[in-house]
C-alpha positions as CSV (number, residue, x, y, z in Angstrom):
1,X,-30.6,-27.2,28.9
2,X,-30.4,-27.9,25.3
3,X,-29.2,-30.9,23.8
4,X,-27.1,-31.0,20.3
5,X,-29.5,-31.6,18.6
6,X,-31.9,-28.1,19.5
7,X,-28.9,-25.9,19.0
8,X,-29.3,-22.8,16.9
9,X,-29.6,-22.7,13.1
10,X,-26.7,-20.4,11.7
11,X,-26.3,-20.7,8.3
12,X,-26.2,-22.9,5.3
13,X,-23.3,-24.8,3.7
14,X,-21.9,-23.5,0.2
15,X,-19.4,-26.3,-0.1
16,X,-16.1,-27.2,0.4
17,X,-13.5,-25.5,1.8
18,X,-9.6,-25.2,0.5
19,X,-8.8,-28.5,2.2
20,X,-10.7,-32.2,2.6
21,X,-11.3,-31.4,6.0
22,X,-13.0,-28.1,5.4
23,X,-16.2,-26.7,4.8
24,X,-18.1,-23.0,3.6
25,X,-21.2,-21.7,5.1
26,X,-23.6,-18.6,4.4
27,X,-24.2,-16.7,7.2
28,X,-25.8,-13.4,8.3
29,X,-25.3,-14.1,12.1
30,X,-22.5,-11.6,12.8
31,X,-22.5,-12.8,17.0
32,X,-22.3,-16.5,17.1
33,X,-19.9,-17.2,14.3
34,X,-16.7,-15.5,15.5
35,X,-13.4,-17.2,15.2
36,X,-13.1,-20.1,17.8
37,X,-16.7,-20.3,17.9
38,X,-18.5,-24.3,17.4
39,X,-20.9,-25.6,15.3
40,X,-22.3,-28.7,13.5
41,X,-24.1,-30.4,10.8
42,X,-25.7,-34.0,11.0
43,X,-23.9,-36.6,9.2
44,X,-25.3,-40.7,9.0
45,X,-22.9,-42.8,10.9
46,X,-24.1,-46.5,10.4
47,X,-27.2,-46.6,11.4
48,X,-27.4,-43.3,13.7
49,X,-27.4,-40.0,13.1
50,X,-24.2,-37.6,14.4
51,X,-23.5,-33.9,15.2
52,X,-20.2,-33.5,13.3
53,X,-18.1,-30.6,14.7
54,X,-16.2,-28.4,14.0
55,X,-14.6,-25.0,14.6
56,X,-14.6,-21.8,12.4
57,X,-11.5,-20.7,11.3
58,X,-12.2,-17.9,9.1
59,X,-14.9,-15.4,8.2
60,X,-15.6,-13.0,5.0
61,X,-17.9,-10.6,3.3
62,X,-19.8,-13.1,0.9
63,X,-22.0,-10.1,-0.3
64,X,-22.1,-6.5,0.6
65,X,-23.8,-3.3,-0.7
66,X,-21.7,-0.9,-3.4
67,X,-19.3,1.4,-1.7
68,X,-21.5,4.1,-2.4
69,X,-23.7,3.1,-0.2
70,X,-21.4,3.8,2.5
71,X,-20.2,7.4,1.1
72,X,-21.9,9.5,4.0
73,X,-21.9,8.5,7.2
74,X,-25.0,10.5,8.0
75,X,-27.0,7.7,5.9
76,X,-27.3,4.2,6.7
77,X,-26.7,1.7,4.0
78,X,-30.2,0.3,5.0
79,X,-31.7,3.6,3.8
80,X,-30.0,4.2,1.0
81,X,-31.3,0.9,-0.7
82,X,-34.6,1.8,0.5
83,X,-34.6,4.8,-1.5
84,X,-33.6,2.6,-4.9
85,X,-36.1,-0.5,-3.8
86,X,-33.7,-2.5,-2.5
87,X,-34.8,-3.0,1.3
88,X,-32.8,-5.2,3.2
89,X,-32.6,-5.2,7.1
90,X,-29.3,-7.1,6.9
91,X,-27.4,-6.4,3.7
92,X,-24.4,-7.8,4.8
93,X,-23.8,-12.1,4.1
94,X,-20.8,-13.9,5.6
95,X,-18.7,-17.0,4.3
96,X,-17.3,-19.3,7.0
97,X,-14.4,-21.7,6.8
98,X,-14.9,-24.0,9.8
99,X,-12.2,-26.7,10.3
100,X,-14.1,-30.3,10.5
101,X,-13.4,-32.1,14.2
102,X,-15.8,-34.7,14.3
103,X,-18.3,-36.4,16.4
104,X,-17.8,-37.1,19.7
105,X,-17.2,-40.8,20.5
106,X,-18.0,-41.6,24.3
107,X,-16.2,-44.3,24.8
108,X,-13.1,-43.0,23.3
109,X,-13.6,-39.4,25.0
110,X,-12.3,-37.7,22.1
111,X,-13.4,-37.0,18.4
112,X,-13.4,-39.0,15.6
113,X,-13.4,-37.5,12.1
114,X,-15.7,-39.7,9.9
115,X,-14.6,-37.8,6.5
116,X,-18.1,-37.3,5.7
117,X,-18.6,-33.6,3.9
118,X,-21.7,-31.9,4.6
119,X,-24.2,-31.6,1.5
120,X,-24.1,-27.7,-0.1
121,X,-27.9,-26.8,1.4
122,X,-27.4,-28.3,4.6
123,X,-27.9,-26.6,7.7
124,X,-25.2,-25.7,10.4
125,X,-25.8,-25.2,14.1
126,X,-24.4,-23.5,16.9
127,X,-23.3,-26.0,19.2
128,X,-25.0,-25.9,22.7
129,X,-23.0,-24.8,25.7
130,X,-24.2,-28.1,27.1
131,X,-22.7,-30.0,24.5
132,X,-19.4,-28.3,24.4
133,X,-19.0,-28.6,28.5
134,X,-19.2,-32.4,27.6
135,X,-17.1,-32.7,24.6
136,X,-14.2,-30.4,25.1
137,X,-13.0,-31.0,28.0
138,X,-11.5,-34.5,28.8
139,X,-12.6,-34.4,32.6
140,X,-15.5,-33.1,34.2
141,X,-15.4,-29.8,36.6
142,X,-13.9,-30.5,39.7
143,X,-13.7,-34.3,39.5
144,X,-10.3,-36.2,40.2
145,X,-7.8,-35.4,38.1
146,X,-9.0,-32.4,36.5
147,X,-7.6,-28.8,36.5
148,X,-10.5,-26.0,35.2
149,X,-8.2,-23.6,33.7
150,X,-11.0,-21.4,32.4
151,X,-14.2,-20.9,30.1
152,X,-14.3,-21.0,26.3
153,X,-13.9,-17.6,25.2
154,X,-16.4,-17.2,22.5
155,X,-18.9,-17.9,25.1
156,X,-20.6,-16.2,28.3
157,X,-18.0,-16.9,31.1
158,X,-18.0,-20.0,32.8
159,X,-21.5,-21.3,30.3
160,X,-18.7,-23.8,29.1
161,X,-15.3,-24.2,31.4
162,X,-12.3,-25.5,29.9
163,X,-11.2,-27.9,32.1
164,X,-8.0,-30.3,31.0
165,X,-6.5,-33.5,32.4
166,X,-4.0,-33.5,35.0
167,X,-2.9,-37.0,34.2
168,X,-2.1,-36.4,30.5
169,X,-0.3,-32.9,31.8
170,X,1.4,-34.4,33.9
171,X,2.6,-37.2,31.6
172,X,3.4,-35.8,28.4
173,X,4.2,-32.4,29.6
174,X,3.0,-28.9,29.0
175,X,4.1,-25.5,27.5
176,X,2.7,-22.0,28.4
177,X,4.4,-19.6,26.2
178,X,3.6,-15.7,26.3
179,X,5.1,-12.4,25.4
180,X,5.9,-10.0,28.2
181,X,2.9,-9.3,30.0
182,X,-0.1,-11.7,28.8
183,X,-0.4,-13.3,32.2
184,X,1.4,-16.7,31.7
185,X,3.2,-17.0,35.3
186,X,-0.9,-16.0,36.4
187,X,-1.4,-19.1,34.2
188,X,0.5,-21.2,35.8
189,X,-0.4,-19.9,39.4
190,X,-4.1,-20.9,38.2
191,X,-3.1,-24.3,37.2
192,X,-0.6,-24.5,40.3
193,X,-4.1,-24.0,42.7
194,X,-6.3,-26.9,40.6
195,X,-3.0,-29.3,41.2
196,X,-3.2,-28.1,45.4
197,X,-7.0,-28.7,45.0
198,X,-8.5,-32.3,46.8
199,X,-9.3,-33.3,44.4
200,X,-5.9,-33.7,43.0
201,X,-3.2,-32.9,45.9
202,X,0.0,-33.2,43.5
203,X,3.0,-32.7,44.6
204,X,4.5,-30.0,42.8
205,X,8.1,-27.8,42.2
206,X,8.7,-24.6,41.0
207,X,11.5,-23.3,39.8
208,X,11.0,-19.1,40.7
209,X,13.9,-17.3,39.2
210,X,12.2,-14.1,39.6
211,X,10.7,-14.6,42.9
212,X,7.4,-14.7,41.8
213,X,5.1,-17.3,43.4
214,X,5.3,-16.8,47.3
215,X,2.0,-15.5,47.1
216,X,1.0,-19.0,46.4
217,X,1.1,-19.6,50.6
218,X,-2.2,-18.2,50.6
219,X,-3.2,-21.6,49.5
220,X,-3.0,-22.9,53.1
221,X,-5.6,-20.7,54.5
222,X,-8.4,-20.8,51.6
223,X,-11.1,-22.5,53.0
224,X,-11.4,-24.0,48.6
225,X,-8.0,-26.3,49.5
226,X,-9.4,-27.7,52.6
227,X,-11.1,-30.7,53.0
228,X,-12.1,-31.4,56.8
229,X,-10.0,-34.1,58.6
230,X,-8.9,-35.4,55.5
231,X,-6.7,-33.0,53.5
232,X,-4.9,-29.7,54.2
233,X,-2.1,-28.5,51.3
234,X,1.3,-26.9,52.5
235,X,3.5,-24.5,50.1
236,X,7.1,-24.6,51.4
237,X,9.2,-21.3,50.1
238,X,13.1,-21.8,49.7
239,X,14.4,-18.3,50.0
240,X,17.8,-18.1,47.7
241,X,20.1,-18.7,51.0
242,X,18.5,-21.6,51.8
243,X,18.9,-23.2,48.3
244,X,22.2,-25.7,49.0
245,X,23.5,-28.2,47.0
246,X,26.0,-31.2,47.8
247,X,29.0,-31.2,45.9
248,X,29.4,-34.4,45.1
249,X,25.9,-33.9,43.5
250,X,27.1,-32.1,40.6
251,X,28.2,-34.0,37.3
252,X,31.7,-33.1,35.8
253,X,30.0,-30.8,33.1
254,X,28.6,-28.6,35.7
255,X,31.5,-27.9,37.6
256,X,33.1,-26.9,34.3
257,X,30.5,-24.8,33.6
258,X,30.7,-23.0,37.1
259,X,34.6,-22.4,36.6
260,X,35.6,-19.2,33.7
261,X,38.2,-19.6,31.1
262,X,39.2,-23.5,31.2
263,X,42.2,-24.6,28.9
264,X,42.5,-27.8,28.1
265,X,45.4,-28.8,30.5
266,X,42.8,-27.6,33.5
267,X,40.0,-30.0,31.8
268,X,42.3,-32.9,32.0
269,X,43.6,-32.1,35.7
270,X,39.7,-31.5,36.1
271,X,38.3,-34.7,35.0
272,X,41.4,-36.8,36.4
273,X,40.7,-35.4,39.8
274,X,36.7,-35.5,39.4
275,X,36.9,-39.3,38.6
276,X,39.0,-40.3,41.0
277,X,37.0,-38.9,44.0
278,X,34.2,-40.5,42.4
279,X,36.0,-43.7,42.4
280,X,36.7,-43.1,46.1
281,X,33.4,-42.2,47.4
282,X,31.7,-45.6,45.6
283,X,34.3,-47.5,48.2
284,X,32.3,-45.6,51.1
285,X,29.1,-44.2,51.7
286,X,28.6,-42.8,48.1
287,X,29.5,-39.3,48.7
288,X,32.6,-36.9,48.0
289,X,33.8,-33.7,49.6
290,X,35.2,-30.4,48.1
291,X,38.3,-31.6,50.0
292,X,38.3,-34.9,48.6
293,X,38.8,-32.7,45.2
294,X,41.8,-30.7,46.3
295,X,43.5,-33.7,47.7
296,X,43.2,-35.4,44.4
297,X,44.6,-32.5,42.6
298,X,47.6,-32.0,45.5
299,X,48.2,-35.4,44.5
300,X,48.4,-34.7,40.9
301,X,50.5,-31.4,41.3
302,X,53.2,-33.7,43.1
303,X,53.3,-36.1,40.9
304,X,53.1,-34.4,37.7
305,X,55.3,-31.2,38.7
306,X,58.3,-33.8,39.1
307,X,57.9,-34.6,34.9
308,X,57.0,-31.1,33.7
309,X,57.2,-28.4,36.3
310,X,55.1,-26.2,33.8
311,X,52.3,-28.6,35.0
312,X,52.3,-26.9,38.4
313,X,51.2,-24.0,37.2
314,X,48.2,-25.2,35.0
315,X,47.3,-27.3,39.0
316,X,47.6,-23.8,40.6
317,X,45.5,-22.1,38.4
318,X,42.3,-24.8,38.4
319,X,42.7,-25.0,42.0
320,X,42.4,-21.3,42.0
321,X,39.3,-21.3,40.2
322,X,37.8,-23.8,42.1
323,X,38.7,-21.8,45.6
324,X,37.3,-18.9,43.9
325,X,33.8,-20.7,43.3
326,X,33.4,-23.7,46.2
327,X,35.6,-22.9,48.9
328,X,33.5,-21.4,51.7
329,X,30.0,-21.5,49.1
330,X,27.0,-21.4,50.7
331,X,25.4,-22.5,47.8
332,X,27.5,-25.8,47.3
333,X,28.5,-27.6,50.7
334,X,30.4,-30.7,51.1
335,X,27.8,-33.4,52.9
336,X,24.6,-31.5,53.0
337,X,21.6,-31.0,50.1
338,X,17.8,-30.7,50.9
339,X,16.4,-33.9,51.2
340,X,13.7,-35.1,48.5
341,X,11.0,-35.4,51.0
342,X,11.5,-31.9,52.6
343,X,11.7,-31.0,48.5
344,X,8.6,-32.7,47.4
345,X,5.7,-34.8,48.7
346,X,2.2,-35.3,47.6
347,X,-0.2,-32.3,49.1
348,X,2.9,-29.8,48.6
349,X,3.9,-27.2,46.7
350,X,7.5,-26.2,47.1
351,X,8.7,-23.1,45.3
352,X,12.5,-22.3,45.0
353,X,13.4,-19.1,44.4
354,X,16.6,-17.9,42.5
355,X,15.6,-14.4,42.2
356,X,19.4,-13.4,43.8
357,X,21.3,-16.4,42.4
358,X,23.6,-16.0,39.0
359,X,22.2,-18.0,36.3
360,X,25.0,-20.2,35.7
361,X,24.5,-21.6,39.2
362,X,20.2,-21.6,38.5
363,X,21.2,-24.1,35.7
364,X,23.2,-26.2,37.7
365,X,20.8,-26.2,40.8
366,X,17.9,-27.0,38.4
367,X,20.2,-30.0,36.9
368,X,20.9,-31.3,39.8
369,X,17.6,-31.2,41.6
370,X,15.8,-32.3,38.5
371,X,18.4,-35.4,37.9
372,X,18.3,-36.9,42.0
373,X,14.1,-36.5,41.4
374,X,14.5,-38.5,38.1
375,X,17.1,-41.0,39.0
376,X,15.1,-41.5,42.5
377,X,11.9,-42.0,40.5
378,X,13.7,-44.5,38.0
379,X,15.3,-46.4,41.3
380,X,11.9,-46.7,43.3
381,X,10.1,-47.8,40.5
382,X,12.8,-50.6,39.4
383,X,12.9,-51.4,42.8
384,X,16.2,-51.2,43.4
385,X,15.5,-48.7,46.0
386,X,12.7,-49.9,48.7
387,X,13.6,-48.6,52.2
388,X,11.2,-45.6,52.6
389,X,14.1,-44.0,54.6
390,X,17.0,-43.8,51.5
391,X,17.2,-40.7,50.4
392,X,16.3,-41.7,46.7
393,X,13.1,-43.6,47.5
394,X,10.3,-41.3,45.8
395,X,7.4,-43.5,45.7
396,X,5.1,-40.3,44.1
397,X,4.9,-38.8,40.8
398,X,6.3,-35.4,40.9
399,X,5.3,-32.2,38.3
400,X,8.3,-29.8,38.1
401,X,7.3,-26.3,36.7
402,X,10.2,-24.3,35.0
403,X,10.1,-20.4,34.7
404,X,12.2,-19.0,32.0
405,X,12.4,-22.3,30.3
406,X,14.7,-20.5,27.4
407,X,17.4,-19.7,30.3
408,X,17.7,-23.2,30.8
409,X,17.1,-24.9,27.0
410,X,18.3,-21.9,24.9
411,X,18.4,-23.0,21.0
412,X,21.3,-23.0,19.9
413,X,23.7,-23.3,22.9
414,X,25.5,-25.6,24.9
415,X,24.1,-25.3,28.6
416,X,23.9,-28.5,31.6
417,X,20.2,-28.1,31.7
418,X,19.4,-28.9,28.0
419,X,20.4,-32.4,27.6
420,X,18.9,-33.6,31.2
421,X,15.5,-31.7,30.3
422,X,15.6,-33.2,26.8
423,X,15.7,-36.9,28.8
424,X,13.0,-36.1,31.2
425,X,11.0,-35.3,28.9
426,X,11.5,-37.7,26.6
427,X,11.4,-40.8,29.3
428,X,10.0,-38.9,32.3
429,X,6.5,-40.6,32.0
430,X,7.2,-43.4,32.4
431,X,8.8,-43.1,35.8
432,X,6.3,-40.1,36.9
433,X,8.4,-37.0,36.5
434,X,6.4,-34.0,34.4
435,X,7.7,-30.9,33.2
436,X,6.0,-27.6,32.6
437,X,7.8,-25.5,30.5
438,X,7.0,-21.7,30.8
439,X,8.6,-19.0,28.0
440,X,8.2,-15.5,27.2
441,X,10.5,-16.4,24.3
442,X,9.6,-19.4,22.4
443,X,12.0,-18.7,19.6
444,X,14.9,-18.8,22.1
445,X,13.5,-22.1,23.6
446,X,15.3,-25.5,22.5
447,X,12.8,-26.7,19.7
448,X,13.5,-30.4,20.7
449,X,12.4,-29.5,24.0
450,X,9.2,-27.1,22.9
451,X,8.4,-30.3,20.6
452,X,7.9,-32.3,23.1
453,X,5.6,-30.8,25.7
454,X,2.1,-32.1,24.0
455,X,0.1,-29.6,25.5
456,X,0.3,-26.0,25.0
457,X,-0.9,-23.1,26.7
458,X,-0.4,-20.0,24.2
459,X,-0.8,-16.8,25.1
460,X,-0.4,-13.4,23.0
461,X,2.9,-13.1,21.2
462,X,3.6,-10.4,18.3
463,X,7.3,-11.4,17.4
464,X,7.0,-13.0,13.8
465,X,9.8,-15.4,14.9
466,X,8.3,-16.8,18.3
467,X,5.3,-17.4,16.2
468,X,7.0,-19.2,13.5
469,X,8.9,-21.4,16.4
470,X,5.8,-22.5,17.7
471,X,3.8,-23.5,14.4
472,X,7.2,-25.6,13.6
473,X,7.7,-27.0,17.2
474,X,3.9,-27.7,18.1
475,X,2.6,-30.0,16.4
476,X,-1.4,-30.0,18.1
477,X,-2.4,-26.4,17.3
478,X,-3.1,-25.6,13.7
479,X,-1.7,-23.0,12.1
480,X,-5.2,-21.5,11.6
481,X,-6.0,-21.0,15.3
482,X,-2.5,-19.4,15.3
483,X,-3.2,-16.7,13.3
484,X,-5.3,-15.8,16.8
485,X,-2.3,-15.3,18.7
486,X,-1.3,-11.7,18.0
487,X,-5.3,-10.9,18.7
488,X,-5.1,-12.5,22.0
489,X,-5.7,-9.6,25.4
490,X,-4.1,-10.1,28.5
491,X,-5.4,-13.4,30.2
492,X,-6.7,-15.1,27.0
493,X,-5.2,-18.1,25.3
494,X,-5.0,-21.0,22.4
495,X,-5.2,-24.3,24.4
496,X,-4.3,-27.5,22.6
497,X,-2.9,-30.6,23.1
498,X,-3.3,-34.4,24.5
499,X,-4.8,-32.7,28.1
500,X,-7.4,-31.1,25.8
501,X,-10.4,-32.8,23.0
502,X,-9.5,-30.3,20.7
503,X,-7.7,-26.7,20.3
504,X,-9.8,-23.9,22.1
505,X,-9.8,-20.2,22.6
506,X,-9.7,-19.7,26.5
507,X,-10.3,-16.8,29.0
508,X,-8.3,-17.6,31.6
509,X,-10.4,-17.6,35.1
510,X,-9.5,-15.6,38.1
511,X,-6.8,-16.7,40.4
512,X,-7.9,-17.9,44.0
513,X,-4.8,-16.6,45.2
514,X,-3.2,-13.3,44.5
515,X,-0.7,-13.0,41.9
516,X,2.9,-11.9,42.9
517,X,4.1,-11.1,39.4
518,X,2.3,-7.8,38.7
519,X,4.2,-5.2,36.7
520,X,5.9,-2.6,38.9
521,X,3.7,1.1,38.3
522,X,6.8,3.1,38.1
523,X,5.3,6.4,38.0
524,X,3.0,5.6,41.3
525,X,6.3,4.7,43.2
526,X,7.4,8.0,41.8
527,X,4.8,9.9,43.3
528,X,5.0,7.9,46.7
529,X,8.6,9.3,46.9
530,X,7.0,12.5,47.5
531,X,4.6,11.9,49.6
532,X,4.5,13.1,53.2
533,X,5.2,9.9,55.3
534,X,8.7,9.4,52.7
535,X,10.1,13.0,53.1
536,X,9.7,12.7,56.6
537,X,11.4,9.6,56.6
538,X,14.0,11.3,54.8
539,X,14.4,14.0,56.7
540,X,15.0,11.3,59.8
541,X,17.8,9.6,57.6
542,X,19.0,13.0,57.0
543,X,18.2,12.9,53.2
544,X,16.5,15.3,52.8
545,X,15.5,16.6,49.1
546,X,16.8,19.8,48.1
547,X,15.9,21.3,44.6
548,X,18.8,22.1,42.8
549,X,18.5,25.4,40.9
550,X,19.3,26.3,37.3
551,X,22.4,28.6,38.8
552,X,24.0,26.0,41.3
553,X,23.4,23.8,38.3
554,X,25.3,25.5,35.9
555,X,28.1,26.2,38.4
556,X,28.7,22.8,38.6
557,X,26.4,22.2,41.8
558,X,27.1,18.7,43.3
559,X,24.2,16.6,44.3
């Protein structure tokens, strides 16, 4: 292997750069200084010597031949300045912009920028692949508390995996954002396998509105997420009708936001009746009932309808509402909700799907589930809750992972989720609650929320204004390696961030598991519709396919 020090010559500096933290180089080396690519120049630091790094950013013709040397395209260039005495094997001379990062300090684990300006002359490196393994990534391949996500792309696959910490994803929270299509729920099923590893055995949630991630059970029979006698992980699928949630669960802004058309009057009868029950239940076991609800606003309706009879009728039409929404719900019950420890444990992965739920009650399942994790999490680690057996002792960290994060942060609306999501992650670390917020529509995403997810997984997007929300509302990835993003294939990606040394181009590596997300091929299914075993199926069903002609057509034929 080659150390820093014996990596390949490249080029040789012109100078500075636009900025203080940039530099030029003259290159004729058109394969090892792409865009995302490392190199480095030796700098004195005290009394050693360092490889300073740093990434290029930009490339551009320095020199090139007269366009007339490129007016047939049955001559080369090369010939053409044969013929006039000019022979030159490579004619061609590129400037490079590479973005100082710094040495790499070992005792720090990251890099320090020493503001030291390489000489014009000097001579620039490639870094090694050996070197960049041990700099980039903040964890080592398959050690605790690493996640190898995938290999740097400007390099042979897997030469130099990009491997991020688990501890600083989990902590200060992480954002994969993608346009339709550029693999970011395959993303997160990648990083969903590392955290089911041994090595790390999280205990992880995901929120599935599309039904997408049951393929993750696979997990329990790879022979990769078993360790003998000692570890075997378990992914738990909620099917939509066995998603439930305890009424007494909810907070008065979610049951508001469940009920259509509200007029102030009904608000008032709402919140009168809401607090009450509340004030009732903290005199017994904590808990309320639908019917505890109704009995409050029976109450009312008496009480009031002797004052102002028109009163009545504002009752009547909230409890109608309310009928209309709890009364017989299989979604919200009166006494029952999933326990947290059937919800999440260390070693499990527990996937909720939604894919058949309406989106106003998503939001207020995610709320809800999200809030009795957090408040659990605050509790146990207070102390105020220390019996292993109350149902809000959650003595774990716990990394929740959100699909269609703009569904339940949307910029520039009023929705339950926003506000709790905008706590959790602003004070989640500290109790052990992570968040990983996943977009195919950053520019509809809450930029409070984007903002604070400090590491990003970006993925190709082409819409101007998703781009421009996430150079304003991440603050890690610079705008030049942003100017990558509408370049980006399927599977590849800008990583940056605290769980990351520095801003990469990655290749994402192949799932373990399949993916359940693929696009639907609907001219395949077309075909299949044809094909022998589904017309005799028909034909059983009796639906059978009859061509209709142009005349039955025109005649007004009935199908």
């Amino acid at each position: 292997m080659k150390t820093v020090s014996e990596g390949k010559l490249v080029g040789t500096v012109k100078g500075p750069g636009e900025t203080p933290h940039q530099y030029i180089f003259i290159t004729s080396d058109n394969i090892d200084t792409r865009i995302g690519e490392f190199v480095y120049y030796h700098a004195p630091i005290g009394s050693d010597k360092k490889a300073i790094f740093g990434s290029i950013t930009e490339r551009q013709l320095g020199r090139r031949l007269p366009d007339g040397f490129f007016s047939n395209p049955n001559i080369s260039p090369q010939a053409v300045s044969k013929l006039i005495g000019c022979e030159l094997t490579r004619p061609e001379l590129y400037e490079v912009t590479v973005t100082i990062k710094g040495y790499y300090e070992e005792e720090m684990r990251e890099f320090v920028n020493p503001r030291i300006s390489p000489d014009p002359g000097q001579q620039i490196y490639l870094v090694s692949d050996r070197a960049l393994t041990h700099a980039l990534s903040p964890r080592k391949f398959e050690e605790t508390g690493s996640a190898h996500i995938g290999h740097l792309l400007t390099r042979d696959p897997d030469s130099v995996p990009v491997v991020l910490d688990v501890k600083d994803v989990v902590s200060t929270h992480l954002s994969i954002l993608a346009g339709t299509g550029s693999g970011k729920s395959y993303t997160a099923g990648v990083l969903i396998e590392e955290l089911m590893r041994p090595y790390n055995r999280a205990a992880v949630l995901v929120i599935d509105p599309h039904s997408e991630y049951s393929s993750l059970k696979q997990i329990e029979s790879e022979p990769k997420f078993q360790e003998v006698g000692n570890y075997s992980p378990y992914v738990k699928i909620f099917q939509p009708d066995r998603v439930y949630i305890r009424i007494s669960s909810l907070e008065l802004g979610e049951i508001r936001a469940l009920l259509p058309n509200m007029t102030e009057k009904m608000n008032y009868f709402l919140r009168e009746a809401f607090n009450e029950a509340q004030n009732q239940s903290e005199m017994s076991d904590g808990s309320w009932s639908y019917r505890d609800l109704t009995l409050e606003l029976e109450r009312m309706r008496v009480e009031r309808g002797e004052k102002n009879p028109t009163d009545v009728i504002t009752v009547d039409a909230l409890r109608w509402r309310l009928d209309s929404k709890f009364n017989n719900s299989t979604l919200f019950r009166d006494r029952e909700h999933i326990p947290l420890k059937d919800l999440v444990r260390p070693g499990q992965c527990t996937v909720l799907q939604m894919s058949d739920i309406d989106v106003e009650d998503q939001r207020v399942i995610v709320a809800t589930v999200l809030r009795r994790i957090y408040k659990a999490r605050i509790d146990t680690q207070k102390g105020q809750v220390s019996d292993p057996d109350h149902e809000r002792y959650l003595n774990y960290p716990v990394f929740v992972i959100l699909e269609e994060g703009h569904r339940f942060a949307p910029q520039g609306a009023i929705v339950t989720t926003t506000d709790l999501l905008k706590t959790v992650l602003s004070e989640g670390r500290k109790f052990g609650v992570g968040v990983a917020i996943i977009s195919q529509r950053p520019g509809k995403l809450d930029q409070d929320v984007l903002s604070q997810c400090m590491t990003q997984i970006i993925m190709r997007i082409v819409n101007p204004i998703d781009q421009t929300s996430i150079a304003s509302g991440v603050e890690s990835a610079g705008r030049d390696i942003l100017n990558e993003l509408p370049a980006l294939t399927k599977g590849q990606a800008v990583i940056a961030g605290s769980a990351i040394n520095t801003p990469v181009l990655c290749q994402i590596r192949r799932r373990m598991t399949p993916h359940g997300g693929e696009t639907l091929n609907a001219p395949e299914e077309w075909i299949k519709y044809f094909s022998d075993s589904r017309q005799q199926k028909r034909c059983q069903d009796n639906s059978i396919y009859m061509p209709v002609s142009e005349k039955e057509f025109e005649d007004g034929f009935e199908v």
